[in-house]
C-alpha positions in Angstrom: 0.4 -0.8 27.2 2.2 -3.5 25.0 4.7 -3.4 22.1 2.2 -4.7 19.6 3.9 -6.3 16.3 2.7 -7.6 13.1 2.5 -11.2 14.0 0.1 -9.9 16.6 -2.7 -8.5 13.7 -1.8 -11.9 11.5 -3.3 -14.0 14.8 -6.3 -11.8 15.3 -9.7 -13.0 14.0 -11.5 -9.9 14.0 -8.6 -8.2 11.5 -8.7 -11.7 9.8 -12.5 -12.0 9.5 -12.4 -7.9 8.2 -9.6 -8.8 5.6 -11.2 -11.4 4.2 -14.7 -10.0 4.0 -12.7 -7.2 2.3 -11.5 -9.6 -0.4 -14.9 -11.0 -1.0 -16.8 -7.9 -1.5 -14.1 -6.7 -3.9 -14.0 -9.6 -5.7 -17.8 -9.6 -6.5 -17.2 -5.9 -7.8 -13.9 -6.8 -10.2 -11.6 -5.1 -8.2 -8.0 -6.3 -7.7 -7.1 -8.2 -4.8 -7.1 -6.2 -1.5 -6.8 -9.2 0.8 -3.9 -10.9 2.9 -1.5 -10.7 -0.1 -1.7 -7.1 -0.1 -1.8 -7.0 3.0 1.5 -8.4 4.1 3.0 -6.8 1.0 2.3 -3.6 1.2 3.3 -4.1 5.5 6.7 -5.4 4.3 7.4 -2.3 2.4 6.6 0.1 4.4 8.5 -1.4 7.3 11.4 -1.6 4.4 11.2 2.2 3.2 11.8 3.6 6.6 14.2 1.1 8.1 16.3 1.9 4.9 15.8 5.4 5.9 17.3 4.8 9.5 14.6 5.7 11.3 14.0 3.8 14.6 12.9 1.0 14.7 9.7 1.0 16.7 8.7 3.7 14.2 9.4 1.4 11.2 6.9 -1.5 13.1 4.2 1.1 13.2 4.5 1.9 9.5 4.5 -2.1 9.2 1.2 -2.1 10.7 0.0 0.7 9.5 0.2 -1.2 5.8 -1.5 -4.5 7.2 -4.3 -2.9 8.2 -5.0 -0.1 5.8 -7.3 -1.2 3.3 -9.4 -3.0 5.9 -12.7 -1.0 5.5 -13.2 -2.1 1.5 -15.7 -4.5 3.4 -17.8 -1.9 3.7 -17.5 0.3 1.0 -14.7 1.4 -1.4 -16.0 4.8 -1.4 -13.7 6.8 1.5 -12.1 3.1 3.0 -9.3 5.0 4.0 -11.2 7.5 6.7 -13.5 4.4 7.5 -10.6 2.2 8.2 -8.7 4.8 10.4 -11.8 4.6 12.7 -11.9 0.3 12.7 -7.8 0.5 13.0 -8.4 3.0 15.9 -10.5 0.3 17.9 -8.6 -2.9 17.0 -5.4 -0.7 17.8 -7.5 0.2 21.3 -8.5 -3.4 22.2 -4.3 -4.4 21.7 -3.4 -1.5 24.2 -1.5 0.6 22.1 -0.3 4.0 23.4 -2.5 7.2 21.7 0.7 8.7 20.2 1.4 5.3 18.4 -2.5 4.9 17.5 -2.5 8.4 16.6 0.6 7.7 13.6 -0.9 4.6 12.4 -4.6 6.2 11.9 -3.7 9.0 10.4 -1.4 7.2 7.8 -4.2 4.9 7.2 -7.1 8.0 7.0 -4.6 9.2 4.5 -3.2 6.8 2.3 -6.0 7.4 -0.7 -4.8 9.4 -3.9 -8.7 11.1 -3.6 -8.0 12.9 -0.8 -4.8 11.6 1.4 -1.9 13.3 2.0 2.1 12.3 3.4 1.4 14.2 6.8 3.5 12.0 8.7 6.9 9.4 8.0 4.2 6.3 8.6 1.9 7.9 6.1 4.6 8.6 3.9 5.8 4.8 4.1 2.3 3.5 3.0 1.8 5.8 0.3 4.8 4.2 -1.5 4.3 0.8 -0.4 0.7 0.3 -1.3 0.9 1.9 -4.4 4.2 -0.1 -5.6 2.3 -3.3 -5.3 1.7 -3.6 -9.3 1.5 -7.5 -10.1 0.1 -10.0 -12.6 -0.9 -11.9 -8.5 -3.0 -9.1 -8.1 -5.7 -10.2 -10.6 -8.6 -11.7 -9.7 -10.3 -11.5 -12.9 -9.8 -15.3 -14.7 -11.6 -14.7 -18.3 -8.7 -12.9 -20.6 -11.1 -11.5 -22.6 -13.3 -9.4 -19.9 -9.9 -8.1 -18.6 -10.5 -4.1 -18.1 -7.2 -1.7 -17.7 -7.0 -2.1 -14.3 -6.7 -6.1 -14.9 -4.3 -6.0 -18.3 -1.5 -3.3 -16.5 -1.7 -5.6 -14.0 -1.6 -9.1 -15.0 1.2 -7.8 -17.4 3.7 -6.3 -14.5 5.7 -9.1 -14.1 8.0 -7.6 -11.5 8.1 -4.6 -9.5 10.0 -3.8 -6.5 10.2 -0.6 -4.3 14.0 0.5 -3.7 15.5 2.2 -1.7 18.8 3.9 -1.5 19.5 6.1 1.5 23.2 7.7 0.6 21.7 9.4 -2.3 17.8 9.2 -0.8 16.1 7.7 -3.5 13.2 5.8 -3.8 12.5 4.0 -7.0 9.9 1.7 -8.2 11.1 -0.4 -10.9 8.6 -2.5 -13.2 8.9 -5.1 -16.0 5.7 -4.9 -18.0 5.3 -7.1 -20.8 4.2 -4.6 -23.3 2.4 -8.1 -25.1 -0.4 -7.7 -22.9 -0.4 -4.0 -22.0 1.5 -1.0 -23.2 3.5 1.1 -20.9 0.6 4.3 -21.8 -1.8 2.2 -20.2 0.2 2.1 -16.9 0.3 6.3 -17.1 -3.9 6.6 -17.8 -5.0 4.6 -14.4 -1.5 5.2 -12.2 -0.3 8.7 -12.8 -2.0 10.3 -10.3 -0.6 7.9 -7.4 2.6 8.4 -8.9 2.6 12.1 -8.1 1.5 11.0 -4.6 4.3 9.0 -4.4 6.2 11.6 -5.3 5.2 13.8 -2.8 5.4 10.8 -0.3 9.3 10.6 -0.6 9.8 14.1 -0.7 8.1 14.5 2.9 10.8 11.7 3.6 13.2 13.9 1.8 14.1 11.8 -0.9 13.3 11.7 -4.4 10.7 9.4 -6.3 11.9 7.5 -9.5 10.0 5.2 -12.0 11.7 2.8 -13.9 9.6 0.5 -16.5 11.5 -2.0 -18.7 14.9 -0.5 -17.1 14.0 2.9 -18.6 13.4 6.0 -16.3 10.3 7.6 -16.8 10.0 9.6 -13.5 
């Protein structure tokens, strides 16, 4: 049973192979990248959210791995990726000797970190919520033609910034955008994100903090 990190999923081809495929196959449907950039984002974060929260910090790894892996299954089908990459997570997580009470956490964050039909029912899910939904940027667009950008390409080609803060004296956790309203206006941002903004909500609130949005330095949540 080994203390399995991040640096060990980075070094292993099968997660590498599964990641990539992932990118490919949502590339050739328009989506916006999904790959290793997301990846270790969305990883980063949700090691960040909890270790700013004081929890421990074997706890905080697990969220960490929980976000590298969670969007794994998109090379098989966007369609319930969460609940299909639980069950490849489970078996990578397997093969690298993880106990079943740390398997157990990172699976269920990644079975649930969906707006369809996921749910905060743990801190690691919690974490992931809010970190892969944060991840707003221009970086994200795979799209290059301007002019076949949909609204999932112009909010994000035009967030120029957006970080995920956190502040643990008055248990906060704020996204804060900068959107060049040039390429996209802010109402945009409400039509395709609103509904994982109330999940991130409900994501800090299971970490008993409170959720704010901030776009162009205004608070709009």
């Amino acid at each position: 049973m080994g203390q399995v990190v991040l640096d060990d999923l980075k070094n292993d081809h099968e997660v590498s192979v599964y990641l990539a495929c992932s990118t490919n196959y949502l590339n050739n449907l328009g989506f916006t990248e999904h790959g290793k950039r997301h990846a270790g984002i969305v990883a980063e974060r949700a090691f960040k959210v909890l270790a700013q929260l004081d929890y421990p910090e074997r706890d905080c790894e697990l969220a960490r791995l929980a976000g590298y892996l969670h969007d794994i299954a998109n090379m098989i089908n966007r369609y319930n990726h969460g609940g299909t990459g639980a069950v490849i997570a489970y078996n990578i997580l397997t093969r690298h000797k993880l106990i079943p009470e740390e398997i157990a956490l990172i699976i269920s964050a990644i079975g649930n970190h969906e707006e369809e039909r996921g749910h905060a029912v743990n801190h690691i899910a919690a974490a992931l919520i809010l970190a892969d939904k944060s991840d707003v940027h221009r970086t994200r667009v795979t799209n290059t033609d301007f002019a076949k950008f949909d609204i999932h390409d112009r909010v994000n080609y035009a967030a120029e910034c957006s970080q995920l803060n956190v502040n643990s004296k008055l248990r906060t956790i704020s996204l804060e955008l900068e959107i060049n309203n040039d390429i996209c206006p802010v109402m945009e941002y409400f039509e395709i994100f609103l509904e994982r903004m109330l999940m991130c909500r409900k994501a800090a609130e299971y970490l008993h903090c409170r959720f704010g949005l901030l776009i162009n330095g205004n608070a709009l949540l």
